[in-house]
C-alpha positions as CSV (number, residue, x, y, z in Angstrom):
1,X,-51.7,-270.8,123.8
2,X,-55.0,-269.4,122.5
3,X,-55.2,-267.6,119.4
4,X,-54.9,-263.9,119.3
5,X,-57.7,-263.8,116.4
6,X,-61.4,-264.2,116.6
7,X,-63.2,-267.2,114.3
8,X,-63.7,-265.0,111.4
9,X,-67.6,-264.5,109.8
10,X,-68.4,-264.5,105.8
11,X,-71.3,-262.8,104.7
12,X,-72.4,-264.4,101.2
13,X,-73.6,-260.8,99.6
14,X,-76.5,-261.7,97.1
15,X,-77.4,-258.6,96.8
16,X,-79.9,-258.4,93.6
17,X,-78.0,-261.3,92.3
18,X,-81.3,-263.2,92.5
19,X,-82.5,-261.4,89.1
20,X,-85.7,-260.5,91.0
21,X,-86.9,-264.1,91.7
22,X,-88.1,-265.5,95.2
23,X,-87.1,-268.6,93.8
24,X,-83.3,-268.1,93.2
25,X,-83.2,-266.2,96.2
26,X,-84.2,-269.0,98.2
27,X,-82.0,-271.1,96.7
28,X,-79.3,-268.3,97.0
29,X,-79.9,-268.8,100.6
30,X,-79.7,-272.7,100.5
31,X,-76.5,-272.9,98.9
32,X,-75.3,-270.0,101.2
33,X,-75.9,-272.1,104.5
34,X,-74.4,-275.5,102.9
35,X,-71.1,-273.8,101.5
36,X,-70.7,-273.0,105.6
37,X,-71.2,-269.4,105.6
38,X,-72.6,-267.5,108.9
39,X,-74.7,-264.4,107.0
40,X,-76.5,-263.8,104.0
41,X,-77.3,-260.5,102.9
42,X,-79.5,-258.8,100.2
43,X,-80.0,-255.4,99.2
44,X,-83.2,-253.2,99.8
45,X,-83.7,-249.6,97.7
46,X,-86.6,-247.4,97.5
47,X,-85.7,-246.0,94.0
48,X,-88.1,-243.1,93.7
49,X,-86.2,-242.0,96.7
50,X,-82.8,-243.1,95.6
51,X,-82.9,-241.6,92.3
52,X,-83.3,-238.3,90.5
53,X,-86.4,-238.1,88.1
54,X,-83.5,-237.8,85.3
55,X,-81.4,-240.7,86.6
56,X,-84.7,-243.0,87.0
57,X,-85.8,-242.4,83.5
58,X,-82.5,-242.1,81.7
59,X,-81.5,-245.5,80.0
60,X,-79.4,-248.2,81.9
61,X,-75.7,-247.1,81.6
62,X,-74.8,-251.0,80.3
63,X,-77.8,-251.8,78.4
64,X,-76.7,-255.2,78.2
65,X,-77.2,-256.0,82.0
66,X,-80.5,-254.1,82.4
67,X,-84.1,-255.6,83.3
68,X,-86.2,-252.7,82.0
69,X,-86.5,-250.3,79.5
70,X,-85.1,-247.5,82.0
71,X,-82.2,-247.4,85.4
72,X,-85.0,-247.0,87.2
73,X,-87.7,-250.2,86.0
74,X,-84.2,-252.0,86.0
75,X,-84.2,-251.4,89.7
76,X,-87.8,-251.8,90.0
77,X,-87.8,-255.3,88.4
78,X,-84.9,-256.3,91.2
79,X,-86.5,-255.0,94.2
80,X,-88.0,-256.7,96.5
81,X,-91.0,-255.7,98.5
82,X,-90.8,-255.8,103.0
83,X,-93.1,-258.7,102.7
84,X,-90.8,-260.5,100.8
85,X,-87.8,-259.5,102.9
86,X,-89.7,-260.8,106.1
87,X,-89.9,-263.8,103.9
88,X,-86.6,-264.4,102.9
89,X,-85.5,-263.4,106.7
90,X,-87.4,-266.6,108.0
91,X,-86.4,-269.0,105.7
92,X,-82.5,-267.7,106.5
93,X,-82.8,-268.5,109.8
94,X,-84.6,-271.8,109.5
95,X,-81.4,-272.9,107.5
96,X,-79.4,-271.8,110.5
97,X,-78.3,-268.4,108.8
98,X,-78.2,-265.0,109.9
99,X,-80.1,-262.3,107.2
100,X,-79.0,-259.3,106.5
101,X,-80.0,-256.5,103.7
102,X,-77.6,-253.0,102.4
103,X,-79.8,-250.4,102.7
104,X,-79.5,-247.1,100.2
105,X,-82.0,-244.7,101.6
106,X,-84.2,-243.5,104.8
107,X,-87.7,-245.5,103.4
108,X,-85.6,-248.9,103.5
109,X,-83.7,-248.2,106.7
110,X,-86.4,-247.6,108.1
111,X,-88.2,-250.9,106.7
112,X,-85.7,-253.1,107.2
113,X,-84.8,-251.8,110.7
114,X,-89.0,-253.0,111.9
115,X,-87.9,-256.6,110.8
116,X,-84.9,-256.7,113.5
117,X,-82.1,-258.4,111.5
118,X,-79.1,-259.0,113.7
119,X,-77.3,-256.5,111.4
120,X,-77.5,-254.0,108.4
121,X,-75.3,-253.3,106.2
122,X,-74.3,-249.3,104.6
123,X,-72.8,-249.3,101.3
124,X,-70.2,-247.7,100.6
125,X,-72.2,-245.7,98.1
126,X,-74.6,-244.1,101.0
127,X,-72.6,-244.3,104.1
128,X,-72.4,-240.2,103.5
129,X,-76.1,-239.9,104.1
130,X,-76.3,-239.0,107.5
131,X,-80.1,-238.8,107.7
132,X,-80.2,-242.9,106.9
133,X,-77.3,-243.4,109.6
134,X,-79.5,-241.6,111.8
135,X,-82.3,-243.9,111.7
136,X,-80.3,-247.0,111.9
137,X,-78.2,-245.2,115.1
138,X,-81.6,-244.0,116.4
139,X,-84.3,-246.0,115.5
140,X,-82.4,-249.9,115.2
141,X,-80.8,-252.0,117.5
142,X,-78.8,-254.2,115.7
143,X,-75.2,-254.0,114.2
144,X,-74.5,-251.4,111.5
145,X,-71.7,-252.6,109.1
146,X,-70.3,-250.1,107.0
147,X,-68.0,-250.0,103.8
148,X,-65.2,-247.5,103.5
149,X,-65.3,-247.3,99.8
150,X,-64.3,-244.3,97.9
151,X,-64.6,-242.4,101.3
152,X,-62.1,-239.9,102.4
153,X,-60.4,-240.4,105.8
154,X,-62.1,-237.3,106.9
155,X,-65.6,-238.8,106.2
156,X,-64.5,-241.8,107.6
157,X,-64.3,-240.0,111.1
158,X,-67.5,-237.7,110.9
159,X,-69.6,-241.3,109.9
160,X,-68.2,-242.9,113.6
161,X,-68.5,-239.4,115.3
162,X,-71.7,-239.2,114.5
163,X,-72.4,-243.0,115.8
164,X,-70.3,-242.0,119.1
165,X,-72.7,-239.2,119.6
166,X,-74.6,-241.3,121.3
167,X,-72.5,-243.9,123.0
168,X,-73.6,-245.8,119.7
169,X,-69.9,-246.3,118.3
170,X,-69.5,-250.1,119.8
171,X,-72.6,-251.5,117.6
172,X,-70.0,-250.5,114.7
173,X,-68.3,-252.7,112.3
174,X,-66.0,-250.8,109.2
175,X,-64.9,-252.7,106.1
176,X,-61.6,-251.8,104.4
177,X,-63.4,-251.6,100.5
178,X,-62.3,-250.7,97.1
179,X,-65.4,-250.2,94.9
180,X,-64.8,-251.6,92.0
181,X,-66.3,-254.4,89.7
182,X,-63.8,-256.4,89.6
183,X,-61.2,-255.0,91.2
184,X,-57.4,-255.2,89.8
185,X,-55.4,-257.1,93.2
186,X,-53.2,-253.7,92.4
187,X,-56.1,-251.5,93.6
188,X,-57.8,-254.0,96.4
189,X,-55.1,-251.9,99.5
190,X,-55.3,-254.3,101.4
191,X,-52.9,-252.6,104.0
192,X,-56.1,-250.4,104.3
193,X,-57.1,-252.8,106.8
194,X,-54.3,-252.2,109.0
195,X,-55.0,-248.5,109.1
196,X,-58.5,-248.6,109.4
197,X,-57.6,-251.1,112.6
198,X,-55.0,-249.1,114.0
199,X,-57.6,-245.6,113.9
200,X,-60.9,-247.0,115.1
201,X,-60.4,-250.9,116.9
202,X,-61.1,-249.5,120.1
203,X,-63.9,-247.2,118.9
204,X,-65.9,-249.6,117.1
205,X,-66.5,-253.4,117.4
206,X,-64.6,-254.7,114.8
207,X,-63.1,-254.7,111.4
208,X,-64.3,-256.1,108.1
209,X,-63.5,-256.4,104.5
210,X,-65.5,-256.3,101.6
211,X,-64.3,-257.9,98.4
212,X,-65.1,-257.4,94.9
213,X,-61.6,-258.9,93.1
214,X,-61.3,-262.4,91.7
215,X,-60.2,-265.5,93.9
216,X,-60.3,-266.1,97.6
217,X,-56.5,-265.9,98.3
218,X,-56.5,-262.4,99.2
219,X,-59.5,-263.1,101.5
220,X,-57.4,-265.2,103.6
221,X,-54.7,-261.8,104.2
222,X,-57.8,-259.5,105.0
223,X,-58.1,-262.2,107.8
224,X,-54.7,-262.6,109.1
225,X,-54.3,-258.8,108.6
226,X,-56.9,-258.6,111.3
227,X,-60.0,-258.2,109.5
228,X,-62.4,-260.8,111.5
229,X,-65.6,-259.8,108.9
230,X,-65.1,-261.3,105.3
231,X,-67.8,-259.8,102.8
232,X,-67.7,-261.5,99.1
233,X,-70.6,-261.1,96.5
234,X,-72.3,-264.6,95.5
235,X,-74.1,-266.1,92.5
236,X,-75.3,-269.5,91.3
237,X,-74.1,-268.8,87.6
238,X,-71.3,-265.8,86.7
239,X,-72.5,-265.7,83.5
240,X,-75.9,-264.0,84.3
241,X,-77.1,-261.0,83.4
242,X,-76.4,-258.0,85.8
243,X,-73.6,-256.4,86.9
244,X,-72.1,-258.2,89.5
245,X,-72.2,-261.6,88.2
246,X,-68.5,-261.1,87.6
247,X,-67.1,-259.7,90.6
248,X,-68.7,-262.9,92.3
249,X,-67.8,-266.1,93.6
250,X,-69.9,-269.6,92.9
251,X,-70.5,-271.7,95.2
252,X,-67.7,-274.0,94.9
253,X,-65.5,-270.7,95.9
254,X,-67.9,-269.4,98.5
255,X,-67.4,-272.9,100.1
256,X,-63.6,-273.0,99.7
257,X,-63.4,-269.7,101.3
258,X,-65.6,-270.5,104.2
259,X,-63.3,-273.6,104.5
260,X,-60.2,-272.0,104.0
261,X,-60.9,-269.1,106.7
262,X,-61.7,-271.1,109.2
263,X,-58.8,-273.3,108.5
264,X,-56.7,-270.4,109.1
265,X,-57.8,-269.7,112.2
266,X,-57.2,-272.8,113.3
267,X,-53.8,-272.3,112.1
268,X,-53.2,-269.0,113.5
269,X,-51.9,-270.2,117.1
270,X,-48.9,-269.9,119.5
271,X,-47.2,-273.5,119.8
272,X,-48.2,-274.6,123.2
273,X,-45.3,-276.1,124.6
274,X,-41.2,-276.1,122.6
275,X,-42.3,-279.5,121.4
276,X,-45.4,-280.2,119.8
277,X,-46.8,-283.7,121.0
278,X,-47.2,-284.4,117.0
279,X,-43.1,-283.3,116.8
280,X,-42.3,-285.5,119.5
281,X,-43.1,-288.7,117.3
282,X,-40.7,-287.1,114.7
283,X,-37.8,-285.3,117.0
284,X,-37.8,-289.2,118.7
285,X,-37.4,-290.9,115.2
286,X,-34.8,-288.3,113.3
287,X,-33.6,-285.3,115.5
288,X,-30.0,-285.7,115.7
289,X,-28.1,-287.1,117.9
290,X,-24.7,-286.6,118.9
291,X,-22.6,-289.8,118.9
């Protein structure tokens, strides 16, 4: 009997994990398609936008992780330009990857939308600014993934309301989140999945979860629990500078969890007849027998 659950998809998140260097992000993205992972996925800001004149000149909250002198030559010094995105985008694909970028305001929604990924990706962080869901509902044809994190259930339903406004609701897919970095197993809810599923399945076109706890077990319950999107933050080295180094995995885990998930699916089956042609071997040889 066939399997109830789709073949789930991992998104290695590299975010600015690259420490602003073609280079690593390249090889980001050639470690990404050899651990067995179907998307990777950066992060584009426009931080003059993004930021308050205050907040782009006041001093990096954990001076020990900052690239520059200021939060905002931090983020400068991570960015990467649309040039370098279209870039990054074609060598993805010619390792047989699908690229995708977070966008955190209308300038790179907008940017990243004229390159046509397959999908972008809302953090949780801006999936309350309507004007930037506007331009990827409007003005991009692609997916639009989007994390629940620290979002209230009633935003939840004005950010796919707003997508339904136009028929647009089916180019959806919601991630159960927790933002945190790392998060405590205590605070990941994973039972958030569930609920999300229960409210929006047939509104949207499918579930997700994005991780940012320690490990790949729980990974494997997001699947089972019906969450066919896996989103986990990647690195070469967690011992780099930045802030989420920590909450990521290295390539040995983002290969075991592309392993393990698709093992699992394998696994997640009705039998397809009582006996099992693999049993029958074993019910011939021991099975009891009345004498």
């Amino acid at each position: 009997m066939k399997s109830m659950y789709e073949m789930p998809k991992v998104i290695a998140e590299i975010g600015c994990n690259h420490k602003g260097e073609m280079e690593i992000a390249k090889e980001l993205l050639k470690v990404a398609a050899l651990s067995g992972v179907e998307v990777a996925k950066f992060q584009k800001r426009n931080n003059k936008e993004l930021l308050t004149e205050e907040q782009y000149n006041a001093p990096h909250p954990n001076p020990i992780n900052s690239y520059g002198d200021t939060y905002g030559a931090h983020r400068e010094f991570l960015e990467f330009d649309i040039n370098q995105h279209k870039q990054l985008k074609t060598y993805a694909e010619s390792l047989g990857l699908i690229y995708s970028t977070s966008v955190w305001d209308t300038t790179s929604a907008k940017e990243i939308a004229s390159i046509n990924p397959e999908l972008i990706k809302v953090p949780s962080a801006c999936n309350n600014h309507f004007e930037m869901l506007k331009v990827l509902r409007d003005e991009f044809e692609g997916e639009v993934h989007i994390s629940f994190g620290m979002t209230t259930k009633e935003e939840e339903e004005e950010i796919v309301s707003l997508f339904e406004e136009t028929n647009q609701g089916k180019r959806l897919v919601l991630y159960s989140c927790t933002s945190g970095y790392p998060v405590p197993f205590e605070d990941i809810c994973m039972l958030e999945i569930v609920r999300i599923k229960e409210k929006f399945e047939n509104r949207v076109k499918a579930i997700g979860f994005s991780g940012h706890h320690l490990g790949i077990a729980v990974d494997i319950a997001a699947y089972a629990l019906g969450a066919t999107w896996v989103e986990r933050h990647f690195t070469l080295d967690r011992t780099w500078k930045g802030t989420d180094h920590s909450a990521s995995l290295e390539p040995t885990g983002l290969r075991k969890l592309a392993r393990d998930l698709k093992a699992t699916y394998k696994a997640l089956t009705y039998k397809q007849t009582e006996i099992l042609a693999i049993e029958q071997v074993q019910r011939d040889k021991l099975k009891y027998r009345k004498q």
